[in-house]
Residue, then its C-alpha position, 0 to 999 in steps of 0.5 A: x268712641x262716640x261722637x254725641x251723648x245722645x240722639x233723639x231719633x225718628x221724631x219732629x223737632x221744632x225750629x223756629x216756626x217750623x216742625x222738621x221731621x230730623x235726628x237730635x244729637x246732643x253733647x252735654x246739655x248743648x244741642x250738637x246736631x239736627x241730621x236728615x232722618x236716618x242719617x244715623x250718628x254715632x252716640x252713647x245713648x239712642x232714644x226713640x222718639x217715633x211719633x213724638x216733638x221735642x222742643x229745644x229749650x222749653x223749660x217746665x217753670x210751673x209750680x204747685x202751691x198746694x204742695x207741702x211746705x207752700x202756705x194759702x194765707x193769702x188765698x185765705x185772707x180773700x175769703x170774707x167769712x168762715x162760710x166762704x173758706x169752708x163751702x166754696x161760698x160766694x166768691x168760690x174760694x174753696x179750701 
């Protein structure tokens, strides 16, 4: 039986203000493990991650607004003449 879901193995990860060249082991959606590269652990999943950083607890929060079902109104609104919302105009709002 296994030990941890998943092991990130033969990147760097980074801790703090350091980038460590360790195994990721995790459970769930925790981090279970950092081990000394080569240590090998026990888990479901392996991953290889050779000449890749994974860093722990950085999400992904951007978004794209000229994606359907997302309105420019108040990009629109901006633009001073019909000019400016078709050409880019002065101001550089081009749609």
């Amino acid at each position: 039986m296994a030990d941890y879901d998943v092991g990130f193995r033969g990147g760097r990860v980074f801790v703090g203000r350091d980038l460590l060249e360790v195994d990721l082991y995790t459970e769930g959606e925790s981090i279970a493990l950092l081990s000394r590269r080569g240590e090998r652990q026990n888990a479901k999943r392996a991953i290889d991650v050779t000449g890749k950083i994974i860093l722990p607890g950085i999400i992904d929060l951007h978004a794209h607004t000229r994606d359907p079902g997302y309105r420019l109104w108040s990009f629109r609104l901006r633009c001073r003449s019909r000019r400016d919302s078709q050409s880019g105009g002065r101001r550089g709002y081009g749609f």
